[in-house]
C-alpha positions as CSV (number, residue, x, y, z in Angstrom):
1,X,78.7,73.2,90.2
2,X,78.8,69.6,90.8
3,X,78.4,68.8,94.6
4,X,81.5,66.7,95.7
5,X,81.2,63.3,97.1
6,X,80.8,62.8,100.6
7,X,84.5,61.7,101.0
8,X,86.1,64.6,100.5
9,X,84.9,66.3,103.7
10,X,86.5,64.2,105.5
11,X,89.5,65.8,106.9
12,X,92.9,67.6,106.5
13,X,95.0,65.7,104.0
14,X,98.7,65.0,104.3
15,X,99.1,63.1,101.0
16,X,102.4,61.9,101.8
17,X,101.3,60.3,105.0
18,X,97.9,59.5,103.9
19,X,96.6,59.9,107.6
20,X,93.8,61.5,108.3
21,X,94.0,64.9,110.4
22,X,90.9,66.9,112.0
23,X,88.3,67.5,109.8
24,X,89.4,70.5,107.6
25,X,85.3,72.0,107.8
26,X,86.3,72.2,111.6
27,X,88.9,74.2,110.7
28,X,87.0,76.8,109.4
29,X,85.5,78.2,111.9
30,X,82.6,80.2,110.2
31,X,82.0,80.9,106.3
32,X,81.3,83.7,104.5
33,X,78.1,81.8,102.2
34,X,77.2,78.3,101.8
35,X,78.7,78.8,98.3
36,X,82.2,79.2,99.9
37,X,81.8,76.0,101.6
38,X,80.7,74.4,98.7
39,X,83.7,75.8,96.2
40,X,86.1,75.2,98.6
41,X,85.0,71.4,98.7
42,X,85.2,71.1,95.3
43,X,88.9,73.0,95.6
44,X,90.3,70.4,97.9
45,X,88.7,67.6,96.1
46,X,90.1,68.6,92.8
47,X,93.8,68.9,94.8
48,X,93.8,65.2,95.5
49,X,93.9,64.5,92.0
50,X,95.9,67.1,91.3
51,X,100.3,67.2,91.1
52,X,100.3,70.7,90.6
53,X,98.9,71.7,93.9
54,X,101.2,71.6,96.5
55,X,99.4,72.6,99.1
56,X,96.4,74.8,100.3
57,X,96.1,76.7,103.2
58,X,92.6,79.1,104.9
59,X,93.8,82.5,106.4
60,X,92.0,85.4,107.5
61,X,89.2,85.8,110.8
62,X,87.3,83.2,109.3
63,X,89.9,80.6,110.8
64,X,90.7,82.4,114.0
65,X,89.1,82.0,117.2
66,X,87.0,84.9,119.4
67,X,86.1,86.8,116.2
68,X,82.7,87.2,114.3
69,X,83.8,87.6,111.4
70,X,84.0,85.2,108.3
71,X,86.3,86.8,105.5
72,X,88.0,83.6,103.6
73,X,91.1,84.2,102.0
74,X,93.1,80.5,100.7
75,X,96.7,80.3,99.6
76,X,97.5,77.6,97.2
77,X,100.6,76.7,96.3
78,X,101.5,75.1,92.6
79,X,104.5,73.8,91.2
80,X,103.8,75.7,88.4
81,X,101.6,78.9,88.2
82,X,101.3,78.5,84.1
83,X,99.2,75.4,84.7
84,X,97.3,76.6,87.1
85,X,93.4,77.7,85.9
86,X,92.1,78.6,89.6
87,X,88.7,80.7,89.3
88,X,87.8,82.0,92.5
89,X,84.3,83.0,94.0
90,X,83.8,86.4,94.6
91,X,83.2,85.4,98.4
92,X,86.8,84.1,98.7
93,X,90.2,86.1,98.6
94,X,92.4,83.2,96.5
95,X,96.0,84.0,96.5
96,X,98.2,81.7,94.4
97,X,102.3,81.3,94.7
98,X,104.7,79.0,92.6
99,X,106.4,76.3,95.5
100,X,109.8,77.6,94.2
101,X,109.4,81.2,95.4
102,X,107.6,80.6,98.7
103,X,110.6,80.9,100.4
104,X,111.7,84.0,98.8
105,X,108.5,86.0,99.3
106,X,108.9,84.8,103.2
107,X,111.7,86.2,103.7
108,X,110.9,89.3,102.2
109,X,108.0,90.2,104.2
110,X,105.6,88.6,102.4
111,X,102.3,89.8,104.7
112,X,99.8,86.6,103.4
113,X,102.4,84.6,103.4
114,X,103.8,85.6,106.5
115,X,100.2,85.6,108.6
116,X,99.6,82.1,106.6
117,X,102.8,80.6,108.5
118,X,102.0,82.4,111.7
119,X,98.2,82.3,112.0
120,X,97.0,80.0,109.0
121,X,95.3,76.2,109.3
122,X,96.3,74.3,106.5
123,X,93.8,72.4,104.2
124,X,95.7,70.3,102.0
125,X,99.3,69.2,101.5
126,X,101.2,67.1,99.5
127,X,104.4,65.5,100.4
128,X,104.5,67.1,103.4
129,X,105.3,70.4,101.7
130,X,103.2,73.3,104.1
131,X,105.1,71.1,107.3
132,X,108.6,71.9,105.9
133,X,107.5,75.8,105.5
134,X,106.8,75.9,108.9
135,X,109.8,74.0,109.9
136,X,111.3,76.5,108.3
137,X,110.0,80.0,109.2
138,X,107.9,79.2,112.4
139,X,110.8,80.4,114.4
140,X,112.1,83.1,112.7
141,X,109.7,84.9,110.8
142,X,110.3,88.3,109.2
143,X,108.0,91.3,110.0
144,X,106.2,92.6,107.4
145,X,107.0,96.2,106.0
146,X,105.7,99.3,108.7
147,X,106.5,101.4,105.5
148,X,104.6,99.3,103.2
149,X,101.7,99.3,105.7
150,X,101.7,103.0,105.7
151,X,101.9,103.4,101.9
152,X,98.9,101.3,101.6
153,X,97.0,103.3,103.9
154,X,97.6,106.6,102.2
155,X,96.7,104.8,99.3
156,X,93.6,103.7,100.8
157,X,93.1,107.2,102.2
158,X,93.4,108.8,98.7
159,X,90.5,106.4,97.4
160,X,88.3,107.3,100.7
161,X,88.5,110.8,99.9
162,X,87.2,110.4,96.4
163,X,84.6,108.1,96.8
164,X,83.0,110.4,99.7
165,X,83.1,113.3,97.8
166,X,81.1,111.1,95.0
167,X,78.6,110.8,97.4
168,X,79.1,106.7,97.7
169,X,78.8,105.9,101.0
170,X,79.0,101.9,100.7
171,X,82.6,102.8,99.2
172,X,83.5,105.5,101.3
173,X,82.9,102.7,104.1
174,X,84.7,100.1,102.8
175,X,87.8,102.3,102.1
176,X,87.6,104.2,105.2
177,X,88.0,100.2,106.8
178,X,91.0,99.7,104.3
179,X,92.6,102.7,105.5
180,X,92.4,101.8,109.2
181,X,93.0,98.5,108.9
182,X,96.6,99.8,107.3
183,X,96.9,102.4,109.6
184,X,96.7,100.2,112.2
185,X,99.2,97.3,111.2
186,X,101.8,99.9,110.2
187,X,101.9,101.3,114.1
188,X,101.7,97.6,115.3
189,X,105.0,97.1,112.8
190,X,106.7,99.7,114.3
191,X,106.1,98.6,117.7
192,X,107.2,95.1,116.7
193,X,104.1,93.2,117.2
194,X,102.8,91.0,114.4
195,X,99.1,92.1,113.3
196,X,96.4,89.6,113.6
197,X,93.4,89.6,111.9
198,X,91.0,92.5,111.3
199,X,88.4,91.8,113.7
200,X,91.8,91.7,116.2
201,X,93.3,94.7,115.5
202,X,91.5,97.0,118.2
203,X,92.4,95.4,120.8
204,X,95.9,94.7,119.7
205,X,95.9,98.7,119.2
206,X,94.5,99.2,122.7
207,X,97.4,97.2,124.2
208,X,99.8,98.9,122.7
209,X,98.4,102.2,123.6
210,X,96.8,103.2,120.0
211,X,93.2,104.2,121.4
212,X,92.4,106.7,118.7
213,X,93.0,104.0,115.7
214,X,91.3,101.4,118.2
215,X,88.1,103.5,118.6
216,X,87.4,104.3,115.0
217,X,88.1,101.0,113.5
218,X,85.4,99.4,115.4
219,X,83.3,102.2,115.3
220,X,83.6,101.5,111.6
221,X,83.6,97.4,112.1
222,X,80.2,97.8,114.1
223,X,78.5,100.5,111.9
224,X,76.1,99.9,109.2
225,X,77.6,101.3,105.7
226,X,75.4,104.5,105.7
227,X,76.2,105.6,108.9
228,X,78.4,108.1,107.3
229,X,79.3,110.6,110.4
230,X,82.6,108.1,111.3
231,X,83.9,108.4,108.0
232,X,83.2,112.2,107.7
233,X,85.0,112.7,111.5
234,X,88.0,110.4,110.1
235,X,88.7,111.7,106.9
236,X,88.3,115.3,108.7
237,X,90.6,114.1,112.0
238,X,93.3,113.2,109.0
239,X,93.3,116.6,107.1
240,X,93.8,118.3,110.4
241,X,96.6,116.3,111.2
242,X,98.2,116.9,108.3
243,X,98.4,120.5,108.4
């Protein structure tokens, strides 16, 4: 990869205004590799010169406040998806939508696109177009699906299960994390509270009087991947509950 010149570090654009804004690196608060930070350079770079892209915008913990951790997921929005030839680093979750049906997906409960309006920083925009979404939706946001939420986490579940009984533990971790993490956002849903990011979800739990769920997802958070006894006690706790 080419390294990007200097310039384009320089801040959040807002092509149509072609005022500088804070400095977009700021606005990432940590990253997951130094490769991130280098491919998103060259991202936003290549969007200058680029009419397709409409705008970009960072979500997930890596752009919220109080958490350690640094998962990176970017939406980017093009006018059309067909010319698109985004390739994404394994290190970053990219997400890409068509302008036309950004809208649409919004008000059907999109979840990135619904967490990018309420929680996510915007990198790049063109004519103004991530400021009009906002405009838009800021104030009346749909929730995202509590049954969708709990379909996922069976789903995740179901996966768990399998890969424990492989013997994989790194696996078994990271699914055991997937299921929580949907666990927990489908209760929040149903309480009416919008989920933040992962590292936030325990003590959005707590608050809402979910200790059991808060417990073992940052048990599982803090725990190296083959410490194996949380998984064992959830996947356990969750058979017993079903009968």
């Amino acid at each position: 990869m080419s390294t990007p010149s200097p310039r384009c570090w320089v801040t959040t654009m807002n092509e149509s205004r072609k005022q500088p804004g804070k400095k977009w690196p700021d606005v990432i608060l940590r990253w997951p590799t130094e490769t991130a930070k280098e491919w998103t350079t060259h991202l936003l770079c290549s969007a200058q010169s680029d009419n397709n892209v409409m705008a970009i915008v960072a979500v997930g913990s890596a752009v919220r406040p109080s958490v350690m951790s640094a998962d990176l997921d970017l939406i980017v929005v093009c006018r059309d998806l067909a010319q698109s030839a985004l390739k994404p680093l394994i290190e970053v979750d990219l997400r890409a939508y068509a302008a036309s049906e950004i809208d649409g997906l919004i008000e059907d409960g999109n979840d990135m696109l619904g967490w990018a309006v309420k929680f996510g920083r915007v990198l790049y925009q063109r004519e103004r177009f991530w400021d009009a979404v906002l405009t838009k939706w800021q104030r009346r946001l749909p929730m995202p699906s509590a049954d969708a939420a709990a379909r996922r986490a069976e789903e995740a579940f179901q996966r768990l299960t399998k890969v424990f009984e492989l013997g994989d533990r790194n696996a078994a971790h990271e699914q055991a994390v997937s299921y929580l993490t949907h666990a927990a956002r489908a209760e929040l849903l149903r309480k009416r509270v919008y989920p933040a990011s992962r590292p936030e979800l325990p003590k959005q739990l707590r608050v809402n009087g979910f200790l059991a769920i808060a417990r073992s997802l940052e048990r599982l958070l803090e725990r190296r991947y083959e410490d194996s006894d949380e998984v064992a006690s959830l996947i356990q706790g969750r058979r017993q509950t079903r009968g």
